[in-house]
VOGU-3710 file (C-alpha; in Angstrom, 3 decimals, decimal comma):
1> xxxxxxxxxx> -14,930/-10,223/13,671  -14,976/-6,690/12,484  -13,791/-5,818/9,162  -10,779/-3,374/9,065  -11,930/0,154/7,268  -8,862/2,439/6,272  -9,116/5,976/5,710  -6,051/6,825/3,523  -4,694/10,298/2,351  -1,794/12,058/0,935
11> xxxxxxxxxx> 1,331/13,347/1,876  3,170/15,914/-0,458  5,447/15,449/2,389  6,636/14,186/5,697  5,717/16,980/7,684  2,029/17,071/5,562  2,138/13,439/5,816  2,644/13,731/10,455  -0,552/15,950/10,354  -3,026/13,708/8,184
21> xxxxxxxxxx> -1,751/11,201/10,918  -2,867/13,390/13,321  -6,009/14,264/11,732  -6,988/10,462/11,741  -5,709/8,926/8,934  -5,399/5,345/9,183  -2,906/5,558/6,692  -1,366/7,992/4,508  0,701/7,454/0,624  3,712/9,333/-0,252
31> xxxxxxxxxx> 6,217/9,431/-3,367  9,818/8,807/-3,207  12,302/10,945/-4,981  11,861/9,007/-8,478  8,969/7,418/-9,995  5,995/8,705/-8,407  2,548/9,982/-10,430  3,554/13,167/-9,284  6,909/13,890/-9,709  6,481/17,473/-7,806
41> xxxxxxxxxx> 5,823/15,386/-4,565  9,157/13,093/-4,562  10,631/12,931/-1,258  13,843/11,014/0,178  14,141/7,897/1,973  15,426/9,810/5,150  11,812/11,587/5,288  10,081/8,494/4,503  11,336/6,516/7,181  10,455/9,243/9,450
51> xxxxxxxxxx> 7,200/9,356/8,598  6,689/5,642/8,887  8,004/5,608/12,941  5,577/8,661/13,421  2,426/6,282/11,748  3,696/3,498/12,834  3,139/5,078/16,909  -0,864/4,840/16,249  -0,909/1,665/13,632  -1,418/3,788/10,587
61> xxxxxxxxxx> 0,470/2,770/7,459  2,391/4,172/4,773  2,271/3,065/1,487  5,108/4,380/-1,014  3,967/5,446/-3,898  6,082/3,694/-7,689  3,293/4,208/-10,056  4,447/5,519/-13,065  5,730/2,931/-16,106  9,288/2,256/-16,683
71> xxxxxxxxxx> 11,873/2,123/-19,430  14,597/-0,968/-19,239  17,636/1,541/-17,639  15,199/2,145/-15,034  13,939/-1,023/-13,334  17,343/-1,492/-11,274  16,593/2,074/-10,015  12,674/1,192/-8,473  13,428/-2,465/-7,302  16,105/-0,175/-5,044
81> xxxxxxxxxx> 13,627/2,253/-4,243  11,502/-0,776/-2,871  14,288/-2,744/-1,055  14,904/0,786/0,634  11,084/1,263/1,603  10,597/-2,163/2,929  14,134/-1,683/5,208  12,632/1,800/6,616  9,219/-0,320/7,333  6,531/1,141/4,835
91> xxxxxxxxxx> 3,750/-1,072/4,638  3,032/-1,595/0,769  4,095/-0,260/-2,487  1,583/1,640/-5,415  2,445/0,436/-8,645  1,114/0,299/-12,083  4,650/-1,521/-14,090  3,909/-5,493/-14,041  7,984/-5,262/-15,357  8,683/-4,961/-11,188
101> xxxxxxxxxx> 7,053/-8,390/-10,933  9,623/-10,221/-13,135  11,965/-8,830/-10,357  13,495/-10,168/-7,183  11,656/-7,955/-4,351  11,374/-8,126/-0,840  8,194/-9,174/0,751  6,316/-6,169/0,812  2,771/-6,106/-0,049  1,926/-4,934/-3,477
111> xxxxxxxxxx> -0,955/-2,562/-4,408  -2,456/-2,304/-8,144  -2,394/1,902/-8,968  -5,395/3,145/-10,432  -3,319/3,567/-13,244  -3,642/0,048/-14,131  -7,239/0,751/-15,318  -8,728/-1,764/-12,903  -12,478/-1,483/-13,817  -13,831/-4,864/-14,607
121> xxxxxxxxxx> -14,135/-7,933/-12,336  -11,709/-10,379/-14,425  -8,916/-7,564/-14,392  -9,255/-7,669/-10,427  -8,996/-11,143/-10,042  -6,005/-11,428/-12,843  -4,506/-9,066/-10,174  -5,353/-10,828/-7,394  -4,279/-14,268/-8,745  -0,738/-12,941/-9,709
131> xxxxxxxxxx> 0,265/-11,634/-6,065  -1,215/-8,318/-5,370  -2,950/-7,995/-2,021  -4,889/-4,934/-3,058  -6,270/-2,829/-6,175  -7,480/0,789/-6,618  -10,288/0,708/-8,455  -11,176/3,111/-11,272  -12,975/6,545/-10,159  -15,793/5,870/-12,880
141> xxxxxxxxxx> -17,147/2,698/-11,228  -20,767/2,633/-9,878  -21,690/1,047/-6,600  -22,960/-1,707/-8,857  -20,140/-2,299/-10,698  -17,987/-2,674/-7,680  -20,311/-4,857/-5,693  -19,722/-6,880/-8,703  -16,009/-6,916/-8,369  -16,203/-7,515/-4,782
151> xxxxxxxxxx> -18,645/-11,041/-5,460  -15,851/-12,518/-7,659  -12,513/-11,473/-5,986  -11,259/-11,623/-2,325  -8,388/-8,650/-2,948  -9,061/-5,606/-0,623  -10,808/-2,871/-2,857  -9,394/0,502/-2,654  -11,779/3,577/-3,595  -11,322/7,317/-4,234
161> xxxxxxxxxx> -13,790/9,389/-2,435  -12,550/13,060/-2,061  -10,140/15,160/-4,416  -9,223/16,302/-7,988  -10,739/14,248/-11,029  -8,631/13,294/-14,058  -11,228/13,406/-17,025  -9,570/10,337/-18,369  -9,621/7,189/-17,177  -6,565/6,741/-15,251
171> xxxxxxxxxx> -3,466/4,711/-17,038  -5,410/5,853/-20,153  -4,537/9,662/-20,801  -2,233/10,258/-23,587  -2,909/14,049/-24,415  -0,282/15,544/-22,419  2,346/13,124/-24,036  0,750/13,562/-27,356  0,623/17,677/-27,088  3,788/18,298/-24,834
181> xxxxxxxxxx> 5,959/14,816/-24,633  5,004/15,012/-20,843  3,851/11,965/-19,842  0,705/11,575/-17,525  2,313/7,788/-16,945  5,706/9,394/-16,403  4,230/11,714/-13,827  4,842/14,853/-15,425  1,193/15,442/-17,058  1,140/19,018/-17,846
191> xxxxxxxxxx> -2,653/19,016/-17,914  -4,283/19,930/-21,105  -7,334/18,929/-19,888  -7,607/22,201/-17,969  -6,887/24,121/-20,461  -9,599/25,847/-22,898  -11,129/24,687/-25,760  -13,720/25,742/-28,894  -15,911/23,547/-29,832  -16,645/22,909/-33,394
201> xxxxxxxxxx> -19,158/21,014/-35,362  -18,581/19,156/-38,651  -18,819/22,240/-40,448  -16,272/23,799/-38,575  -19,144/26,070/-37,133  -18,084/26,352/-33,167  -20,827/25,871/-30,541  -18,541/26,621/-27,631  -15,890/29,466/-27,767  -12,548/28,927/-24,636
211> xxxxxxxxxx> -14,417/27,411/-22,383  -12,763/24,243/-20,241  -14,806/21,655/-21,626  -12,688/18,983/-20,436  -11,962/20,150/-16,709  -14,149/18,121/-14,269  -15,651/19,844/-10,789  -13,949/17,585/-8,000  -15,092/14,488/-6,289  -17,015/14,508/-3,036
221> xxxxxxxxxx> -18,435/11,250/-1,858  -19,082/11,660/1,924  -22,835/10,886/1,259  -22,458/7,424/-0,344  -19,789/6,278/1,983  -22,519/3,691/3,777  -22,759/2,522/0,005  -19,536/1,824/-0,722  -19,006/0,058/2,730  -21,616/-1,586/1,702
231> xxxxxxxxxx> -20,330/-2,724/-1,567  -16,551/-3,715/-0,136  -14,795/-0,497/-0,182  -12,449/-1,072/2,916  -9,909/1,682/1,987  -11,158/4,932/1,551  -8,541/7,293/-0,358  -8,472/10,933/-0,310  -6,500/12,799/-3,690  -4,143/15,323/-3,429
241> xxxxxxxxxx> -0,583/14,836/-3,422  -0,172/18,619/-4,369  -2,310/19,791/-1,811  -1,049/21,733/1,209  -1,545/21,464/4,549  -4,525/23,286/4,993  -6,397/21,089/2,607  -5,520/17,623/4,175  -5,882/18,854/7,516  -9,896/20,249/6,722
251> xxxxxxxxxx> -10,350/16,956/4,315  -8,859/14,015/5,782  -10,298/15,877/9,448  -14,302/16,058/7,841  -13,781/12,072/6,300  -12,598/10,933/9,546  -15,950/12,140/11,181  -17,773/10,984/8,562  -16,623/7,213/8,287  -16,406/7,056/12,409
261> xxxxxxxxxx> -20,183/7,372/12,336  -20,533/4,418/10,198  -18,139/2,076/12,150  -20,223/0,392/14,715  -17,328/-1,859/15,957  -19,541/-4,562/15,292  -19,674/-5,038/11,655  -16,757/-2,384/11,048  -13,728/-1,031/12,974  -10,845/1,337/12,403
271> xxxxxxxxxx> -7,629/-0,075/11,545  -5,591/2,456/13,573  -5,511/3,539/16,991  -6,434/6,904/18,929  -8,873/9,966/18,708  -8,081/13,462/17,163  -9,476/16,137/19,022  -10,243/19,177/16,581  -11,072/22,778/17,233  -12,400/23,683/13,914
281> xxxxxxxxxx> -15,239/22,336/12,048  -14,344/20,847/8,746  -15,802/22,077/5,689  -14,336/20,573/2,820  -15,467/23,805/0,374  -13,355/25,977/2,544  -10,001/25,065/1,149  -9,290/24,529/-2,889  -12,314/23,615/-4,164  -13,758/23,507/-7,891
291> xxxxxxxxxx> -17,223/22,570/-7,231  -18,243/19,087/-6,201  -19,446/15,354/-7,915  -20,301/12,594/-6,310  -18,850/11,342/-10,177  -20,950/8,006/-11,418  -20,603/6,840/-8,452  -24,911/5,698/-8,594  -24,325/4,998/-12,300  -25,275/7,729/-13,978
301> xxxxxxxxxx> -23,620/11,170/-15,021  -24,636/14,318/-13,117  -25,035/17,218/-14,424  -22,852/19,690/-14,406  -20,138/17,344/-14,065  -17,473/19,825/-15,603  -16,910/23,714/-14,530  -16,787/25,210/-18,102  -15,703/29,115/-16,889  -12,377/27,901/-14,913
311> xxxxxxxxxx> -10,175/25,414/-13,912  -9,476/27,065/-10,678  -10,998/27,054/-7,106  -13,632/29,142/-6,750  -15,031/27,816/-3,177  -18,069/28,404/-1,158  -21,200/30,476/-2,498  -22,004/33,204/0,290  -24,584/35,176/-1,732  -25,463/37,683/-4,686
321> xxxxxxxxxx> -24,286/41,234/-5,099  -27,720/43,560/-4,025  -26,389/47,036/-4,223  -23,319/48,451/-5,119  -21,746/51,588/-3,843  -18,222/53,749/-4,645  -16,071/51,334/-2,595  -18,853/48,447/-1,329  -21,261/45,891/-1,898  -24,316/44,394/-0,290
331> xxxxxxxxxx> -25,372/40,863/-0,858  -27,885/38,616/0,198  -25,838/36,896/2,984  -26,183/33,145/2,690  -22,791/33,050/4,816  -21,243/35,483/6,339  -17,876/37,226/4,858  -14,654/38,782/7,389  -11,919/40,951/7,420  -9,192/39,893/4,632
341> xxxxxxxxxx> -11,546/37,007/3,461  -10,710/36,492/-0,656  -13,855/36,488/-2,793  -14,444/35,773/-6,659  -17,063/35,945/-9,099  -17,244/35,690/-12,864  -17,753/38,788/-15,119  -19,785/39,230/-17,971  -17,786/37,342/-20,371  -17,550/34,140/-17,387
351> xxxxxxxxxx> -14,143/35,014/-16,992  -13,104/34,393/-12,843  -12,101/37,424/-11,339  -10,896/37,981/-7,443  -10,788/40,283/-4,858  -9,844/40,981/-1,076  -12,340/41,776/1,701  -10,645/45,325/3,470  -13,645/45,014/5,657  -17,011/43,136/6,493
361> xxxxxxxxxx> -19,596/44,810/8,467  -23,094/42,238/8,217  -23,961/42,331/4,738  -22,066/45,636/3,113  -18,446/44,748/2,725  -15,619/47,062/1,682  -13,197/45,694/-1,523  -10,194/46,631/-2,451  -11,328/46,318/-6,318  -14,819/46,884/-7,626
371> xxxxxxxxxx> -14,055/46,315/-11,247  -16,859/43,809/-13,214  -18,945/43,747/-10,401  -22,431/43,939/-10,902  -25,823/43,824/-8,902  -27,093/40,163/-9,095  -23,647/39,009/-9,433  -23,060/35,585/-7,250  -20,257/35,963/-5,027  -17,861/32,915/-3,435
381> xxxxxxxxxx> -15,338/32,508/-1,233  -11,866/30,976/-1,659  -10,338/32,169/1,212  -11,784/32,171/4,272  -9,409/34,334/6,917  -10,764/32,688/9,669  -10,932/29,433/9,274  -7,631/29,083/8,035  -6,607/30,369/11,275  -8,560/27,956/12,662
391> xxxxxxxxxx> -7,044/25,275/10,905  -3,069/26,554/12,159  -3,911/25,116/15,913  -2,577/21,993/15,741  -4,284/18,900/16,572  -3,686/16,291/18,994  -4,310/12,082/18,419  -4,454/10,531/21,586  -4,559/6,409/22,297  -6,684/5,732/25,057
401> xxxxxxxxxx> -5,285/3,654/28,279  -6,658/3,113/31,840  -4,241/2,830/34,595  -4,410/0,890/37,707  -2,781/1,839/41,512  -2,989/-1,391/43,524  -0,444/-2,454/46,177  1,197/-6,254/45,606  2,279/-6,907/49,573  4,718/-4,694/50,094
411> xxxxxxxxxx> 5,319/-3,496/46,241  3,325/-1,178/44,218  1,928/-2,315/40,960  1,296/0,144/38,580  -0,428/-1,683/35,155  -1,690/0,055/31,883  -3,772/-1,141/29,237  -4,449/0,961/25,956  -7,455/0,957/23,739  -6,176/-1,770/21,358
421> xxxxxxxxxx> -6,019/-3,969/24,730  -2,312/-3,544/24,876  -0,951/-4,289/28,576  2,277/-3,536/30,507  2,924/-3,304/34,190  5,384/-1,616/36,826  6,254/-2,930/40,170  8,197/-0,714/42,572  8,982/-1,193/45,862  6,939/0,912/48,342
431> xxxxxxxxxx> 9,430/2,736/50,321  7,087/5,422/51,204  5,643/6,374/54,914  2,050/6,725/55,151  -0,256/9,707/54,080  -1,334/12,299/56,244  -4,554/12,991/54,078  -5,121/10,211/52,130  -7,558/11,316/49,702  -4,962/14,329/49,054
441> xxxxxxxxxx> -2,284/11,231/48,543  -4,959/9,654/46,256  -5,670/12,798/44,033  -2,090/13,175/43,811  -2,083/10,132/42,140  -4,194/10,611/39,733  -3,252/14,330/38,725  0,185/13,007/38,269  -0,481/9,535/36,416  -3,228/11,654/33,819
451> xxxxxxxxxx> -0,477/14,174/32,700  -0,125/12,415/29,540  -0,366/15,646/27,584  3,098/15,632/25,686  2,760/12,102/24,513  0,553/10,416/22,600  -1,231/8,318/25,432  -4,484/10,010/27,542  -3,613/7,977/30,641  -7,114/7,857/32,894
461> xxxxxxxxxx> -6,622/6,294/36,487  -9,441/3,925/36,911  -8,158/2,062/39,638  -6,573/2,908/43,345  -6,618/0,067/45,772  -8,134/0,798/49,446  -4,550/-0,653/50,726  -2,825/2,813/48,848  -1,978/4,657/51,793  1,178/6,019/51,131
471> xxxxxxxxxx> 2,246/9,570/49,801  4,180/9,494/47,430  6,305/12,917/46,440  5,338/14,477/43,100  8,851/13,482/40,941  8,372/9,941/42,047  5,067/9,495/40,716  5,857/11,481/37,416  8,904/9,124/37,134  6,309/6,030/37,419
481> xxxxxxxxxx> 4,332/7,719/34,850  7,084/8,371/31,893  8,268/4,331/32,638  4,961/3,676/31,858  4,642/5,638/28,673  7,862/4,351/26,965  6,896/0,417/28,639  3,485/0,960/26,840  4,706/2,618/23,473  7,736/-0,157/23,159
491> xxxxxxxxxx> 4,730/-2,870/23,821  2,707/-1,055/21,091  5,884/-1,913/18,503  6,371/-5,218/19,373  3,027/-6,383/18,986  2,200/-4,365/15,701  1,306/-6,573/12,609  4,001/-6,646/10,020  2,334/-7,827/6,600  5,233/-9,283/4,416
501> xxxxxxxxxx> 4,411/-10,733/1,852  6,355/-12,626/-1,333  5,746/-12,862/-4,529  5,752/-16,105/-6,217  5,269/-15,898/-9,857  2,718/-18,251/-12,006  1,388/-18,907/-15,674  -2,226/-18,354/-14,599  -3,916/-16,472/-18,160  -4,839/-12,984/-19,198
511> xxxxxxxxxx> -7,760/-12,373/-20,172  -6,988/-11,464/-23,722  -4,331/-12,609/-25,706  -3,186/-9,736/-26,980  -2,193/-5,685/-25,542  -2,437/-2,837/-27,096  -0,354/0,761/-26,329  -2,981/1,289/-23,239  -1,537/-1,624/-21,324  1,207/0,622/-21,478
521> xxxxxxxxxx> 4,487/-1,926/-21,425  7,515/0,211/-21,334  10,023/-2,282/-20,550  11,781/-5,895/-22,135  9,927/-7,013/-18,505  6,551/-6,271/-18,093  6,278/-8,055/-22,173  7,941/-10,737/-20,205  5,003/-10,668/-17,806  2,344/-10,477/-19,978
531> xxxxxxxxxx> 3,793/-13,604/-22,341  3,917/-15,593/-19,300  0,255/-15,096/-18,992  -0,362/-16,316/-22,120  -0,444/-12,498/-23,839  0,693/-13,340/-27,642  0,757/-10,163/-29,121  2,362/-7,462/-27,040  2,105/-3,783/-28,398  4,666/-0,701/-26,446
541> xxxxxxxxxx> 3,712/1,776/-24,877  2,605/4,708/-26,390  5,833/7,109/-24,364  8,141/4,379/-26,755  6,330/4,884/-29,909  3,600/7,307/-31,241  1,063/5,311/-32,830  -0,486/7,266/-35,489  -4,199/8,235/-34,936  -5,088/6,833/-32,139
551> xxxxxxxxxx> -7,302/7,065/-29,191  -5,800/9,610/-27,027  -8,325/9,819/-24,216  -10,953/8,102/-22,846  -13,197/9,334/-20,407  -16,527/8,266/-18,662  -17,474/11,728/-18,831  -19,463/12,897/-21,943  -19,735/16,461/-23,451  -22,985/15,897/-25,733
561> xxxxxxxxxx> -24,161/14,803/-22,418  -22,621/17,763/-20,331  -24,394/20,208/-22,886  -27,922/19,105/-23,251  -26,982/17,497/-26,203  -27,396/13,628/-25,400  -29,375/11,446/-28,102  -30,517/9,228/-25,178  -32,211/12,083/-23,754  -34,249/13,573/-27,237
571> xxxxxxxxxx> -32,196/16,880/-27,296  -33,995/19,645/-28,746  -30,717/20,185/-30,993  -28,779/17,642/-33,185  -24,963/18,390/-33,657  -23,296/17,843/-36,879  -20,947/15,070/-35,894  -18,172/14,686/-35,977  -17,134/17,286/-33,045  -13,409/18,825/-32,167
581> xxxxxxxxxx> -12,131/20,441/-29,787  -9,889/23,318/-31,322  -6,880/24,899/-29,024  -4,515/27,551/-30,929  -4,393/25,570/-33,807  -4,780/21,759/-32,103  -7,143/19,975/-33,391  -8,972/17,481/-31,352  -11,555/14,912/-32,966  -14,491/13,111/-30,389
591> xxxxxxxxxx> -16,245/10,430/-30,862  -18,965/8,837/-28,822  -20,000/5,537/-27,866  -23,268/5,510/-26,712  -24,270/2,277/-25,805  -21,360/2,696/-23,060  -21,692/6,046/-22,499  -17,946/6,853/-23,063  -16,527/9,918/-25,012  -13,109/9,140/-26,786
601> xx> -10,858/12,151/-27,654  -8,273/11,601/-30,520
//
């Protein structure tokens, strides 16, 4: 039997949410109004529900999205947020607060957030044993390290592979709270880590003057995909609840390609139904973009992992400035630039600057600001005119289903039977005098059957008896066809899988006895939780108490490393340790741990 492989993306929105369905997602995650990891992306119930019906057509699934901690006045609140999801049919709830647990819930699946820092094999199975059905892993983890997870647990294994890149690990950022009382576990992170930073040596003498030294490129993982499959990835999640249509559409459209070469049907399948047809070709750089990183997923840190100069999309290289006139440029065209494309570069000082494309003849190209340009200057493209317009036809996901014409005595029988192997039949009675031209009658048939075009069906007659001899007028026929289409699609409901699921609570042991701030209990019920399992000593969260000088962040990603600057690697200069990171004022201390290859910022 073929294991089930999910590609699953985000939906700011309903409406966002309807076109990643379209585009092939086998599922998509959303936020309600309250409690989501991104509290710009709430939506309401109503929407919700209509998005579910809309997946729900092709099999996808929705999965509502409850990951951020919770204080005691607030538990009531998300257990009704899940009893509404589960009534309007979504198909498993994100959470990170074990307080929900301790709580009566209906039986929908649960699925560990990322932001339960679920990196090590005895976490995953602590998760497992306690009632989730599925966990999503940690960004940083190798193919190694997951394989590993995968040999001692049976959970389903949920990986990113496409979007936006906290440099912390998730669950495990505490600068925003720390520098602006928004809290990253609250869902209202406001970021620091793309903001710019000097750094300083022990002597105060600074290396690095506002550069964003803690703002990663973004992930990209299409080319270790086959890995990942390999090491028990069966969900496949693209980032970007913020991220508009234009982005999802391209993305979740160029990772639907990608996986659908690797499922063979044999070893691996789809877990939805239907094809998209698309009349673009995705390219992933063509909408926000800050670079790309395939980000440790072999093990080991790339280089450059971060984009120093900005925080902000600068898309696809198309070439280096050649010659310079009044009111144009030529460059060496590695791709080709139109008519009100956008373009930017960085100056002299790396700062990003912009401009618009008034006009694009071959190489010379006419913009409407010259300023800081400079021959040798490389040249991208974040907005690309014509793609985008591209991208505005809209998309159409078709389920497959063959249709048969046979006569049954003196009835017709008309049956159907979709991709999934999904069957339903008609039987009229044949009131109908016989054809004149009989293969007319017959092509009649067929036209009329195979206009499927406003539905979500692509209808193909494979079948008309020899014993059809009948014509049959036009309205009758499409009348045949639209019973079969709502026969079909009601089939398609009844028979689709509906995982519930019931948590039954247990005394099975933590791994450590005691829990620091990181664990990040915010509420009388997730301490309950954890002293079931055997937790002893139970510390709060750090959004209920600040706890002096503490860790702050903690990252996989490592600056010394970033800047040439890694002992491992006999750096031609030694930094006076310890480093900070300086911002109007703020002082931020690092320290590394090198056997691990982990950077902590406090």
């Amino acid at each position: 039997m073929p294991v089930g492989i999910e590609l699953l993306a985000p939906a700011r929105n309903c409406a966002i949410g309807k076109i990643a369905v379209d585009c092939g997602a086998d599922a998509v995650y959303i936020a309600a109004e309250r409690f989501g990891a991104r509290e710009a992306a709430g939506n309401t119930m109503g929407d919700i529900e209509q998005l579910v019906q809309y997946a729900h057509r092709f099999y996808s699934k929705v999965y509502l999205t409850l990951n951020t901690i919770l204080f005691d006045n607030e538990l009531e609140d998300a257990r009704s947020i899940i009893i509404a999801a589960h009534r309007s049919g979504c198909d498993g709830i994100i959470i990170q607060d074990m307080g929900l647990l301790e709580m009566d819930l209906p039986p929908v699946p649960l699925i560990a957030s990322t932001q339960t820092h679920n990196t090590s094999p005895e976490k995953v199975k602590f998760l497992q044993d306690v009632g989730f059905q599925r966990v999503i892993l940690a960004r940083e983890l190798s193919v190694q390290q997951i394989q590993a997870i995968r040999e001692q647990t049976t959970i389903e294994l949920e990986a990113f592979v496409h979007g936006s890149l906290c440099v912390s690990y998730s669950g495990r950022c505490y600068l925003s709270r720390a520098l602006t009382e928004r809290s990253a576990n609250r869902g209202v992170c406001a970021q620091p880590c793309r903001s710019t930073y000097d750094l300083l040596d022990a002597n105060g003498k600074t290396i690095l003057r506002e550069k964003h030294l803690l703002s990663l490129r973004d992930m990209h993982r299409a080319d270790a995909l086959q890995e990942m499959l390999n090491a028990g990835i069966t969900s496949f999640k693209i980032e970007g609840r913020l991220k508009n249509e234009s982005y999802v559409k391209n993305v979740v459209s160029y990772y639907r390609q990608k996986l659908d070469a690797l499922l063979d049907g044999r070893m691996y399948k789809k877990t939805s139904s239907g094809k998209s047809v698309y009349h673009f070709m995705p390219q992933p750089e063509n909408t926000f973009s800050r670079g790309f990183s395939e980000y440790f997923i072999t093990g080991k840190q790339e280089q450059p992992l971060a984009t120093f100069n900005t925080a902000k999309s600068t898309g696809k290289e198309v070439g280096r400035v050649t010659e310079i006139g009044r009111e144009w440029i030529r460059y060496d065209k590695k791709f080709p630039l139109h008519n009100a494309d956008g373009i930017c570069f960085f100056d002299d000082n790396g700062e990003l600057r912009g401009s618009n494309v008034n006009k694009a003849e071959g190489n010379k190209v006419w913009l409407n600001t010259m300023r800081n340009l400079h021959v040798g200057t490389m040249l991208y493209r974040n907005y690309d005119r014509e793609f985008e317009e591209q991208l505005c036809q809209p998309i159409a996901r078709k389920i497959a289903a063959e249709v048969r014409f046979e006569t049954f005595g003196r009835d017709i029988l008309l049956t159907v039977r979709d991709e999934d192997g999904i069957e339903v039949s008609l039987r009229e009675n044949n009131r109908y005098d016989g054809a004149e031209d009989i293969t007319k009658s017959r092509e009649n048939i067929r036209k009329s059957l195979e206009k499927t075009g406003g539905t979500m069906f692509d209808f193909k007659v494979t079948a008309i008896d020899d014993n059809v001899v009948s014509f049959f007028p036009l309205s009758q026929l499409n009348e045949w066809r639209r019973k079969l289409v709502c026969a079909l699609g009601d089939m398609r409901e009844t028979l689709r899988e509906r995982r519930e699921v019931k948590i039954i609570p247990n005394n099975l042991p933590y791994f450590s006895t005691a829990v620091d701030y990181r664990t990040n209990v915010a509420n009388a019920l997730a301490e309950n939780f954890y002293q079931r399992h055997g937790v002893i000593y139970c510390e709060k969260a750090f959004e209920l108490t600040h706890c002096g000088e503490v860790e702050l962040m903690h990252t996989k990603y490592c600056l010394l490393y970033e800047i040439g600057c890694c002992p491992k690697q006999k750096p031609t200069i030694k930094l006076q340790e310890p480093l900070s990171l300086m911002n109007n004022g703020l002082k931020l201390y690092l320290s590394f741990d090198c056997t691990r290859c982990e950077m902590v910022v406090s």
